[in-house]
C-alpha positions as a Markdown table, in Angstrom:
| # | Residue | x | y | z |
|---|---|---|---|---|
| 1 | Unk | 138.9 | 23.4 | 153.5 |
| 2 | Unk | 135.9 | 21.1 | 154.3 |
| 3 | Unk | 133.3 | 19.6 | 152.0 |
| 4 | Unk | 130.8 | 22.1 | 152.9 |
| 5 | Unk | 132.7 | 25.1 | 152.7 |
| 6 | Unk | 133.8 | 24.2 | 149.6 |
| 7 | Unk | 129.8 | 22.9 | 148.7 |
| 8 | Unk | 128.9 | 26.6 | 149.9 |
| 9 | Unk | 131.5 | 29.0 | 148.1 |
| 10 | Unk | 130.8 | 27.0 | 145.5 |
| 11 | Unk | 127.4 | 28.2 | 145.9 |
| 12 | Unk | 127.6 | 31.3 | 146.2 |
| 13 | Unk | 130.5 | 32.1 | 143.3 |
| 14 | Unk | 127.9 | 30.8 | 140.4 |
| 15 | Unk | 124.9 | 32.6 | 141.8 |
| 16 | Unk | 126.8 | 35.6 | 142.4 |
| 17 | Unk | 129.2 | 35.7 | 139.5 |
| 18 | Unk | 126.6 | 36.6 | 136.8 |
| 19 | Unk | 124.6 | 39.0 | 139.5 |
| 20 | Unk | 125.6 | 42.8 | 139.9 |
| 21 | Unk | 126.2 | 42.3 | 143.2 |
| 22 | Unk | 129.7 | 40.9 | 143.2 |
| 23 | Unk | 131.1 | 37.4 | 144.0 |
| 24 | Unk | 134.2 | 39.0 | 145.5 |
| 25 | Unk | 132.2 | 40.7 | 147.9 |
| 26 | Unk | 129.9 | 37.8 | 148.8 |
| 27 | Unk | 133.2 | 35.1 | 148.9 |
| 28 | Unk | 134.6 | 37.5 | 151.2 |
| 29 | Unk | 131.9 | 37.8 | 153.4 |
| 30 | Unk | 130.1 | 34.3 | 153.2 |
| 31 | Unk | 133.5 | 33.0 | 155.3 |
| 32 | Unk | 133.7 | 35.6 | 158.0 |
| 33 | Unk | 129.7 | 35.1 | 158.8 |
| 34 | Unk | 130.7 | 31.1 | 159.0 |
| 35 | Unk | 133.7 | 31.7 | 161.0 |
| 36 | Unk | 135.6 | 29.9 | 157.8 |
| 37 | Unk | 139.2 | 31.4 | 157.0 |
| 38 | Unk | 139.2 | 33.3 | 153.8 |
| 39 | Unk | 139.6 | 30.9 | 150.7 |
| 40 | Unk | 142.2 | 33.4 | 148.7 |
| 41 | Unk | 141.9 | 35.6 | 145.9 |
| 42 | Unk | 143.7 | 32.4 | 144.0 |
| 43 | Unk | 140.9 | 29.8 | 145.4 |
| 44 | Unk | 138.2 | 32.2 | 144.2 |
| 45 | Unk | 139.7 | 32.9 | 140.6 |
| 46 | Unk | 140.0 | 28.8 | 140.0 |
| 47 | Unk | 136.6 | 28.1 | 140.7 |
| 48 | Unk | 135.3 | 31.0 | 138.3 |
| 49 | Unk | 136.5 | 28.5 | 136.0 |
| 50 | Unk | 133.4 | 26.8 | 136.3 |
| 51 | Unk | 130.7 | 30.2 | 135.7 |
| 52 | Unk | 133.4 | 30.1 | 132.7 |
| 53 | Unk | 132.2 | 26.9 | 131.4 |
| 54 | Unk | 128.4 | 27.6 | 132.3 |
| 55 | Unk | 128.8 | 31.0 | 130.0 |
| 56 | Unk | 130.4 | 28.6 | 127.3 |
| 57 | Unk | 128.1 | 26.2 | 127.2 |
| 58 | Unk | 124.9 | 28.4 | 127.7 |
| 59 | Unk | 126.3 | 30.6 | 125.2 |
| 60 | Unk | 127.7 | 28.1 | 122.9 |
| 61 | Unk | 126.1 | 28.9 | 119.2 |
| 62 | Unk | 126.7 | 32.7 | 120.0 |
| 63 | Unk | 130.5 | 31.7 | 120.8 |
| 64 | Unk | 131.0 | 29.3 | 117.8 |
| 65 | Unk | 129.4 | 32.0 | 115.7 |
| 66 | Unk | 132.1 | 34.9 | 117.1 |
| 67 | Unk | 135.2 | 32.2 | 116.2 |
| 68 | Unk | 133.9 | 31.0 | 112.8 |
| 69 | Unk | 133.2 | 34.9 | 112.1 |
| 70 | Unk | 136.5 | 35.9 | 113.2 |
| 71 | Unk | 138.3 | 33.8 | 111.4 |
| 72 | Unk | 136.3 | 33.9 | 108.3 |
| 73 | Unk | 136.8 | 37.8 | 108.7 |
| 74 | Unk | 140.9 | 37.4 | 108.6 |
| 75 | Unk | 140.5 | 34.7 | 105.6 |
| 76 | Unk | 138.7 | 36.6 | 103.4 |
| 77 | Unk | 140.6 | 39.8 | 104.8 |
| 78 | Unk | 137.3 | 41.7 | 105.7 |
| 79 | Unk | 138.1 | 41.1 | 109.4 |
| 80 | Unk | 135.1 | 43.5 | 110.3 |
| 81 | Unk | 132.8 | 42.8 | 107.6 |
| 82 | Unk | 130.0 | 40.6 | 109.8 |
| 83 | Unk | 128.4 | 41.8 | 113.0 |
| 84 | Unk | 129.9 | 38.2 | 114.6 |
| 85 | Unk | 133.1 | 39.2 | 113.6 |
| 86 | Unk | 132.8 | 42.6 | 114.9 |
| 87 | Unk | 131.8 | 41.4 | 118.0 |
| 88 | Unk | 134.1 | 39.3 | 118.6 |
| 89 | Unk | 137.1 | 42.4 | 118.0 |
| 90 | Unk | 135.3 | 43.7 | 120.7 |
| 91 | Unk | 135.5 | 41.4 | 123.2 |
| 92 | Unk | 139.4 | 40.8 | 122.9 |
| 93 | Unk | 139.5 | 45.0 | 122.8 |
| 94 | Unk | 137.4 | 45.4 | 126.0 |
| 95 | Unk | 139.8 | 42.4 | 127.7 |
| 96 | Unk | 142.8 | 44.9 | 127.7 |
| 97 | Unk | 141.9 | 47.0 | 130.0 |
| 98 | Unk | 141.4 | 44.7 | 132.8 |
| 99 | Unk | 144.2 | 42.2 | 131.8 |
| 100 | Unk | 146.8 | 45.4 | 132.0 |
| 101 | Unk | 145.1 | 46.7 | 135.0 |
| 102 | Unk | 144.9 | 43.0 | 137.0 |
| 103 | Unk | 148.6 | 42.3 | 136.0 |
| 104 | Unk | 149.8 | 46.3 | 137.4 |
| 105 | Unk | 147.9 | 46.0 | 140.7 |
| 106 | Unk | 147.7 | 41.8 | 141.4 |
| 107 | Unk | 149.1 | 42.5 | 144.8 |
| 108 | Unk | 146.9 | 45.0 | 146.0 |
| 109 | Unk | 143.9 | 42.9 | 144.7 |
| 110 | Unk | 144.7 | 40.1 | 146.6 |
| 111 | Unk | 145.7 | 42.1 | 150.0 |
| 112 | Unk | 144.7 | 45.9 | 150.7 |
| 113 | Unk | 141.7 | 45.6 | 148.1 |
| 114 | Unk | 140.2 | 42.5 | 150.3 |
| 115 | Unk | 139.6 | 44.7 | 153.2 |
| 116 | Unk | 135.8 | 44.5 | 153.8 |
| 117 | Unk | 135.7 | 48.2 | 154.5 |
| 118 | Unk | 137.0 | 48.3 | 150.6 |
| 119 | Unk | 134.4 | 45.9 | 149.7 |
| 120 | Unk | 131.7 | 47.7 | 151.6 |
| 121 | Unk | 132.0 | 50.9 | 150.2 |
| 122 | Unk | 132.3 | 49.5 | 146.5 |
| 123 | Unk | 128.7 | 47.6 | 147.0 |
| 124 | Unk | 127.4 | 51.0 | 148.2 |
| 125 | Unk | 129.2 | 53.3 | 145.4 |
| 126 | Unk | 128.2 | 51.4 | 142.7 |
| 127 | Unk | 124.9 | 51.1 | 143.3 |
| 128 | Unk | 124.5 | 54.4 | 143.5 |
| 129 | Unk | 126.4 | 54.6 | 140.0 |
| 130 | Unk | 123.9 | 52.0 | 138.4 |
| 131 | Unk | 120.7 | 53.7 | 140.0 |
| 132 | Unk | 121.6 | 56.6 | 138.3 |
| 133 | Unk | 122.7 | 55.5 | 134.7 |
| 134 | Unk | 119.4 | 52.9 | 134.7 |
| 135 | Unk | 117.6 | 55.8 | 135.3 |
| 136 | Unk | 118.6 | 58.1 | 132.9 |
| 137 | Unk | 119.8 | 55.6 | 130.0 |
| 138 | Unk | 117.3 | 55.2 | 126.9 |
| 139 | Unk | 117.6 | 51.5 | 126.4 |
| 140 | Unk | 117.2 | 51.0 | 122.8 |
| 141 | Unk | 120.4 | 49.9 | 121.3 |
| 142 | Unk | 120.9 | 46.4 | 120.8 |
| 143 | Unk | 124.5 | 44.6 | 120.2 |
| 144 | Unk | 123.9 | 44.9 | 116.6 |
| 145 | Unk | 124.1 | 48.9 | 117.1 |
| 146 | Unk | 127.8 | 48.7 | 119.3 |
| 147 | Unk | 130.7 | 49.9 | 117.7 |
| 148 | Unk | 134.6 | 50.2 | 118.6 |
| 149 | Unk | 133.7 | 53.1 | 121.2 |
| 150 | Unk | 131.2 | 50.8 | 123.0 |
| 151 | Unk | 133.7 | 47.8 | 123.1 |
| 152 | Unk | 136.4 | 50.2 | 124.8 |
| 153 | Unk | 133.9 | 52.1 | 127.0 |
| 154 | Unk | 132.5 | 48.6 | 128.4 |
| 155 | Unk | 135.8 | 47.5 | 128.9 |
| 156 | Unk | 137.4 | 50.2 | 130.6 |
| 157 | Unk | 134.3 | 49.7 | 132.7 |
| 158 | Unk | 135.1 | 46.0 | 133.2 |
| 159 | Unk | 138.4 | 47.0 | 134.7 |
| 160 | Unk | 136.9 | 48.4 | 137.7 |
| 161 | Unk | 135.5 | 45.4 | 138.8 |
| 162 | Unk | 139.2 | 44.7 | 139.9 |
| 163 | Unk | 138.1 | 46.1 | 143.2 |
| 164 | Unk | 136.3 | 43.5 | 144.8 |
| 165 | Unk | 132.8 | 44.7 | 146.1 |
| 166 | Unk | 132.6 | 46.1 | 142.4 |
| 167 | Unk | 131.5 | 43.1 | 140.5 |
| 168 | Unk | 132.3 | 42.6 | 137.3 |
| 169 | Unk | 128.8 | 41.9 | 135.7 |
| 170 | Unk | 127.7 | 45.2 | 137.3 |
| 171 | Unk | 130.4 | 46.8 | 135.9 |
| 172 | Unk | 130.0 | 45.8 | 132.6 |
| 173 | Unk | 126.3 | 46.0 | 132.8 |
| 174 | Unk | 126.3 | 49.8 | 134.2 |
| 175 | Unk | 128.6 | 50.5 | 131.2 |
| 176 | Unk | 126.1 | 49.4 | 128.2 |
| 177 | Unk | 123.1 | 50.8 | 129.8 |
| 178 | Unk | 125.3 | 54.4 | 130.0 |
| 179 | Unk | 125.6 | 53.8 | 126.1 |
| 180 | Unk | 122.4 | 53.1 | 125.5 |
| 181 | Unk | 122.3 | 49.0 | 125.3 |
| 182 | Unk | 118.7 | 47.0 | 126.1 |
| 183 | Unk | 119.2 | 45.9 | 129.2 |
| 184 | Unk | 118.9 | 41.8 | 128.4 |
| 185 | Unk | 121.6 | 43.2 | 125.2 |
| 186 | Unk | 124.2 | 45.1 | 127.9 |
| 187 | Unk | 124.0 | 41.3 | 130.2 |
| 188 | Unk | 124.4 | 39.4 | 126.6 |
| 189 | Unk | 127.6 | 41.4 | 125.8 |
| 190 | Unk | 128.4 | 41.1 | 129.5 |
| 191 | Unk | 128.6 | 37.6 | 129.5 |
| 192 | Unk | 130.7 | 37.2 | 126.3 |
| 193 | Unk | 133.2 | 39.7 | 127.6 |
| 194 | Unk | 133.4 | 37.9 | 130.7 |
| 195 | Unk | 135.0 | 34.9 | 129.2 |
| 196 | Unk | 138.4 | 35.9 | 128.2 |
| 197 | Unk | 139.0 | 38.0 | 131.5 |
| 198 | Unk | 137.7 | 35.2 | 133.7 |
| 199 | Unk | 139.4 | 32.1 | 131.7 |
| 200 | Unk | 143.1 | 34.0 | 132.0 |
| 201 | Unk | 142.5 | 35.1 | 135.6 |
| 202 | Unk | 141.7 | 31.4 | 136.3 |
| 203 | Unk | 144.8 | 29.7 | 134.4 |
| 204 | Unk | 147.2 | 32.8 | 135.6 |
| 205 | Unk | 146.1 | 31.4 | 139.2 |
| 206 | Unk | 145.6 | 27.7 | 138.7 |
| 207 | Unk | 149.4 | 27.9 | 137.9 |
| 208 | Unk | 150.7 | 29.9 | 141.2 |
| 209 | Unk | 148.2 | 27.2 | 143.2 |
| 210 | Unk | 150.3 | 24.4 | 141.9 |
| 211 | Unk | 153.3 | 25.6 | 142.8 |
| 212 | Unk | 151.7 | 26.7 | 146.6 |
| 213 | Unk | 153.0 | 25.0 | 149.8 |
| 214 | Unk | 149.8 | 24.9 | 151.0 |
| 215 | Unk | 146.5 | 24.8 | 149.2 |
| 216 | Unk | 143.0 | 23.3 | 149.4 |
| 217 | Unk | 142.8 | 20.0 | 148.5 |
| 218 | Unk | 142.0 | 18.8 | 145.3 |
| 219 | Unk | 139.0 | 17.5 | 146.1 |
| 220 | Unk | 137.4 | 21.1 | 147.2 |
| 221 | Unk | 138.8 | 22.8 | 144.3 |
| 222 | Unk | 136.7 | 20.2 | 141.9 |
| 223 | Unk | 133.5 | 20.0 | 144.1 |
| 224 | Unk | 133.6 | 23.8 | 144.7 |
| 225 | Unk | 134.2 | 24.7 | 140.5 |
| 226 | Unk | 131.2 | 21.8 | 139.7 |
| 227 | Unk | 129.1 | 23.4 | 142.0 |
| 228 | Unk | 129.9 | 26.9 | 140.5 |
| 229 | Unk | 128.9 | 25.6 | 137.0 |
| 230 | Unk | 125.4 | 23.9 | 137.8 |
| 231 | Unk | 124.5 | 27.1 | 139.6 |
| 232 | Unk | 126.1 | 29.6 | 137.5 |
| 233 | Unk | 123.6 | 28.2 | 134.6 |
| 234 | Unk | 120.8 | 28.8 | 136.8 |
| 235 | Unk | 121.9 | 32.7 | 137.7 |
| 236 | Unk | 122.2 | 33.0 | 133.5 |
| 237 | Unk | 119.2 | 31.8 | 132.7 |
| 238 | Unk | 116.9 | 33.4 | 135.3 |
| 239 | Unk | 119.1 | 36.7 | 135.0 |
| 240 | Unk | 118.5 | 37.4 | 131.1 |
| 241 | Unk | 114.4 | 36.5 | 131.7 |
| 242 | Unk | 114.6 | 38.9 | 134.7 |
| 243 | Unk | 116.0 | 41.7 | 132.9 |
| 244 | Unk | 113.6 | 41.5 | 129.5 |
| 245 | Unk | 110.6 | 42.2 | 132.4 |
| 246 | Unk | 112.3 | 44.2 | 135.3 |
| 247 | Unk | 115.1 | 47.0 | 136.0 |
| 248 | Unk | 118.2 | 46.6 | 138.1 |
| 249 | Unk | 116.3 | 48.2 | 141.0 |
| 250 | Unk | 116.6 | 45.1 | 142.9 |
| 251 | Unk | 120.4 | 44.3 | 142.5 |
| 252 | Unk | 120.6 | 48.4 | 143.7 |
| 253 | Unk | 118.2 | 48.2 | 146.9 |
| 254 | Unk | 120.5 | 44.5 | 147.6 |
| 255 | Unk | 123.8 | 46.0 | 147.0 |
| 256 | Unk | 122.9 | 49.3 | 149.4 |
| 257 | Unk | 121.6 | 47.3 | 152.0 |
| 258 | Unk | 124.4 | 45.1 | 152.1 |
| 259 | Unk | 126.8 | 47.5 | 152.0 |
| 260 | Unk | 125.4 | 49.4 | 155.1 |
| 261 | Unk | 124.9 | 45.9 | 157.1 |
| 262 | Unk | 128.6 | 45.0 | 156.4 |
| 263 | Unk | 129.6 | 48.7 | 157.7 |
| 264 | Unk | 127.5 | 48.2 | 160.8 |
| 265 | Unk | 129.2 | 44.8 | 161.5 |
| 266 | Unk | 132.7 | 46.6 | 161.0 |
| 267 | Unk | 132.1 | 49.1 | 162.8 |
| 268 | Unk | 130.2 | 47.1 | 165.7 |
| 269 | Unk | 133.6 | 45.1 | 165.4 |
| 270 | Unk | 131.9 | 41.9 | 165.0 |
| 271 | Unk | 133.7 | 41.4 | 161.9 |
| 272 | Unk | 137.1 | 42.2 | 161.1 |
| 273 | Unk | 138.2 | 44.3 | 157.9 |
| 274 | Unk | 141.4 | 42.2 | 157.2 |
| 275 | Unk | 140.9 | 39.4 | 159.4 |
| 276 | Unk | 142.0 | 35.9 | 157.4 |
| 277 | Unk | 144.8 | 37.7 | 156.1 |
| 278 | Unk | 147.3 | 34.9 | 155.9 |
| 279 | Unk | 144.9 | 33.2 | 153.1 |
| 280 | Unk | 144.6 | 36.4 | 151.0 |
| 281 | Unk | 147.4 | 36.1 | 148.9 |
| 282 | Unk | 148.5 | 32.5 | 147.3 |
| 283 | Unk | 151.4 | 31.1 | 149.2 |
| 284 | Unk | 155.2 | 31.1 | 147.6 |
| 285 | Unk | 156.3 | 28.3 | 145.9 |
| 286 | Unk | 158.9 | 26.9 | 147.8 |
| 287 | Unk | 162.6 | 27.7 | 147.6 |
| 288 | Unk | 165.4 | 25.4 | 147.1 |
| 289 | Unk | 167.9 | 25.3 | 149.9 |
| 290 | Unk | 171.3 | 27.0 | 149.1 |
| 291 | Unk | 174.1 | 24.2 | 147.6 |
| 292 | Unk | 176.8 | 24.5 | 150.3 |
| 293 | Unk | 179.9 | 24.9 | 148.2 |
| 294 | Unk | 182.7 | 22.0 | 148.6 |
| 295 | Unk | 185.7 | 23.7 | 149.3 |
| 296 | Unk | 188.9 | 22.2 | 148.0 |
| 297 | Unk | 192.8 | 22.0 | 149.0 |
């Protein structure tokens, strides 16, 4: 992997992480349009590391006040007696889902599920799904209002983002506006809930990378997860100001679009649906030769 690919994907995993329009999707396409071989579900899941550290930092007094809450809570033995404390048994509840879910079906997320035609048709669905919920929700809860139901619902929602073309901030997003969240309240809770999911899918990968034959060099892997950070700020920031002024309209009309334009490449077979395969899974450690036994008089 080059400098620039890695300057690019980079690029395009912090603007797109914290988007509802998928960075699977957009990692998955951004190499085929370049002519680039596909990076790997394991390349991708390292450099979320760094939208991890951009949601820790920009959210950093919410997060220290979730921790100190929660362990307060278990101290005092009123573990749900604050709303910070509360909140914060809901983000570990609403990681289950996808943890159980990404450790059942790891192989077909990182194979079958990469298939553009996959991808394609998730962009398209779930638009449709969030056009319809922004539409009819009533946007007047806040985060203060969510209860154990809300952090399973949202969770459960998070779990489909397993399918790449989903993306997991339009998951999570489409699942507090269906209950009833503010919409700059539903991407708040988003972003929390996205750092236990992300930071385990990251380690669980960084440790099959090590172990790889072949892997990008370390150098990409660094420049590719800083470059992920600066501009995964930048998509929080200007995200949570869009959304106290604008609907998801925008991210829906994108998502369509993109969807249809991927299936006319596909089917104009100027892209491939599984082309790149031998990067889409990480490559097996390697295996010790056999000890030849001695054999003895």
């Amino acid at each position: 992997m080059s400098l620039l690919e890695a300057i690019v994907l980079g690029l395009v995993q912090g603007l797109t992480e914290f988007l509802p329009i998928s960075s699977t999707a957009h990692l998955r396409i951004a190499p085929e349009l370049f002519g680039w071989p596909d990076p790997g579900a394991a390349y991708s899941a390292i450099i979320q590391l760094g939208t991890v550290a951009a949601v820790l930092i920009y959210f950093r007094k919410d997060i220290v006040a979730l921790v100190k809450a929660f362990v307060v809570g278990l101290v005092k033995r009123d573990p749900f007696g604050t709303l910070e404390a509360r909140l914060a048994w809901f983000v570990g509840v609403g990681t289950l889902p996808i943890g159980i879910c990404g450790l059942a079906f790891k192989k077909l997320i990182e194979t079958q599920f990469r298939s553009l035609y996959v991808i394609a048709f998730s962009l398209i669905v779930l638009a449709i799904v969030l056009f319809v919920v922004e539409k009819r929700a009533s946007h007047q809860r806040t985060v203060a209002d969510m209860t154990w139901r809300d952090g399973i619902l949202i969770g459960l929602w998070q779990a489909l983002a397993l399918v790449p073309g989903s993306s997991r901030s339009g998951t999570t997003l489409t699942g507090g506006l269906s209950l009833g969240l503010k919409r700059e309240d539903a991407a708040r809770y988003s972003f929390l809930l996205s750092i236990p999911a992300t930071t385990l899918a990251g380690i669980f990968e960084l440790k099959h990378l090590l172990e790889a034959t072949q892997r990008p060099s370390t150098v990409a892997l660094v420049v590719g997860t800083l470059v992920a950070f600066l501009s995964g700020m930048a998509a929080i920031a200007w995200l949570l100001s869009f959304l106290k002024r604008r609907t998801t309209l925008v991210f829906v009309v994108y998502r369509v679009a993109l969807g249809l334009v991927l299936l006319g490449l596909l089917q104009a077979n100027i892209l491939k649906p599984m082309s790149g395969v031998e990067n889409l899974s990480t490559p097996d450690a390697p295996t010790k030769p056999p000890v030849e036994k001695q054999i003895t008089d």
